[in-house]
C-alpha positions as CSV (number, residue, x, y, z in Angstrom):
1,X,0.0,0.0,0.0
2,X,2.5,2.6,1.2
3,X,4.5,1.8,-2.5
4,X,1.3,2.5,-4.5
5,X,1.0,5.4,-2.5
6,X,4.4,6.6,-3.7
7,X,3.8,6.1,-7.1
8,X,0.5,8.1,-7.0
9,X,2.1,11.4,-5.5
10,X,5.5,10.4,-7.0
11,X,5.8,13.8,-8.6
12,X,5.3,15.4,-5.1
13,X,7.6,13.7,-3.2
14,X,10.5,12.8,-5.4
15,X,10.5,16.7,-6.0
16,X,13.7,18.7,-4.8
17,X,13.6,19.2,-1.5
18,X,15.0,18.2,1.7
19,X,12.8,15.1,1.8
20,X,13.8,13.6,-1.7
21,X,16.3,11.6,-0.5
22,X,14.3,10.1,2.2
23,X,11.4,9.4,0.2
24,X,13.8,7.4,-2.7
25,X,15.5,5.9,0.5
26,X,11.5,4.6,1.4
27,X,10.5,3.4,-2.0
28,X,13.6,1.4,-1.9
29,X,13.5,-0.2,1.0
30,X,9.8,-1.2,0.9
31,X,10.6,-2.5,-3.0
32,X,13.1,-4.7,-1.7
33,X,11.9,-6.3,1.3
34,X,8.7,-6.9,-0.9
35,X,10.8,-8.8,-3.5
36,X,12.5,-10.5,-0.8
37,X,9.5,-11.4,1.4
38,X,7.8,-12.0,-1.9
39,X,10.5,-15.0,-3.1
40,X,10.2,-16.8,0.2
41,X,6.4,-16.5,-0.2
42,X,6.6,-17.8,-3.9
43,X,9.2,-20.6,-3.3
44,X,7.3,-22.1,0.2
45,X,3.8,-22.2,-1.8
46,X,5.6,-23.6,-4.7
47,X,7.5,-26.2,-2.4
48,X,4.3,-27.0,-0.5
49,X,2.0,-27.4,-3.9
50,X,4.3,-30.1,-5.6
51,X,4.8,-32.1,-2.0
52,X,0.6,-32.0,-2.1
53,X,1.1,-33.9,-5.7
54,X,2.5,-36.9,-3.9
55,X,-0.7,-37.3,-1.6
56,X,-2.6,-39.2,-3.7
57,X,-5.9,-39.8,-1.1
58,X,-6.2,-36.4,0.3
59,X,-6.3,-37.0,3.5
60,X,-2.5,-35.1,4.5
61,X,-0.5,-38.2,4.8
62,X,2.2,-39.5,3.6
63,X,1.4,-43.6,4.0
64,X,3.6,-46.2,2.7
65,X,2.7,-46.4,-0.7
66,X,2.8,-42.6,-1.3
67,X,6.5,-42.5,-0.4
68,X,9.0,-42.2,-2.7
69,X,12.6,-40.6,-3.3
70,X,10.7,-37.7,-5.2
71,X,8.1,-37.1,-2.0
72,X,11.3,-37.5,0.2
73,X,13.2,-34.7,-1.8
74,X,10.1,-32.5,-1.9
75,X,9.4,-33.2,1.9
76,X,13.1,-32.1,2.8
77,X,12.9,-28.7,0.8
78,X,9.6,-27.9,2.8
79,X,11.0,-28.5,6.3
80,X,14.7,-28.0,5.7
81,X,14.8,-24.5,4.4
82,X,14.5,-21.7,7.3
83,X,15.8,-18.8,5.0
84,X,12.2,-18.8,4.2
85,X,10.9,-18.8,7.7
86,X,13.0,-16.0,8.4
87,X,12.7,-13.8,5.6
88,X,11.3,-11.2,7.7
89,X,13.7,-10.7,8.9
90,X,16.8,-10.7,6.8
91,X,15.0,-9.0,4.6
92,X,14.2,-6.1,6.9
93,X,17.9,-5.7,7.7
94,X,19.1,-6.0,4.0
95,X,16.4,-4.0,2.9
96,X,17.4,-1.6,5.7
97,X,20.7,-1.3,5.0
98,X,20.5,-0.7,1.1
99,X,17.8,2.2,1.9
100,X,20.5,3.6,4.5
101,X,23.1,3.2,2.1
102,X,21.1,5.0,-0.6
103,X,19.7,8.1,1.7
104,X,23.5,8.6,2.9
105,X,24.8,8.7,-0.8
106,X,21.8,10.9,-2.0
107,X,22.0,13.1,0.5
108,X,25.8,13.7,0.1
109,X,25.3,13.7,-3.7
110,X,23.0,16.7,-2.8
111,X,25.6,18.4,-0.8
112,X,28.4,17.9,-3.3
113,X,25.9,19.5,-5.8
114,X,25.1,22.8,-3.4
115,X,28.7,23.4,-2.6
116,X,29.6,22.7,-6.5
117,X,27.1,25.8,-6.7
118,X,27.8,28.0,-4.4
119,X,32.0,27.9,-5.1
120,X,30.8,29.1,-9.0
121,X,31.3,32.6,-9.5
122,X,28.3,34.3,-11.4
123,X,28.9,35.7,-14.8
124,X,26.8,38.1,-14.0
């Protein structure tokens, strides 16, 4: 919500101004942490969806004639894999730190530019 949001009044808060950088730094770090949080979403439905093609009766159980080395492999990537249990949370540190990253650089791209400014002598 708060990324559609951005794009609707883009032209308002990407403007110059002393919030530009933060709102950039914003859009950034929500876009990531959805495309993170969004993979590990993905991959654990996807994981789950093709271990459900090996329960032939529907009732949720694996019995003996259901088991194979395919429904073994598809059973270990469904419980084995914590980077998608914890995707929260790496993601809102590496999302984090790249929004950091890119509010520090804008903001002392924007100073570079005012002093860049202010040491030109005016023609006029």
């Amino acid at each position: 919500m708060i990324l559609v949001f951005m794009a609707v009044h883009r032209r308002k808060l990407f403007k110059t101004g002393k919030w530009k950088w933060f709102w950039i730094s914003a859009a950034v770090f929500f876009g990531v942490y959805l495309l993170i949080v969004g993979e590990a979403a993905y991959f654990d439905i996807s994981y789950n969806q093709d271990l459900q093609k090996f329960d032939t009766n529907g009732d949720g159980f694996f019995t003996v004639d259901e088991s194979s080395l395919e429904q073994k492999e598809a059973m270990r990537k469904v419980v084995s894999d914590t980077g998608r249990n914890f995707a929260v949370f790496t993601g809102l540190i590496f999302s984090g730190v790249l929004a950091l990253l890119v509010f520090t650089g804008g903001n002392i791209l924007e100073f570079i530019k005012l002093k860049a400014r202010k040491s030109k002598p005016n023609k006029f």
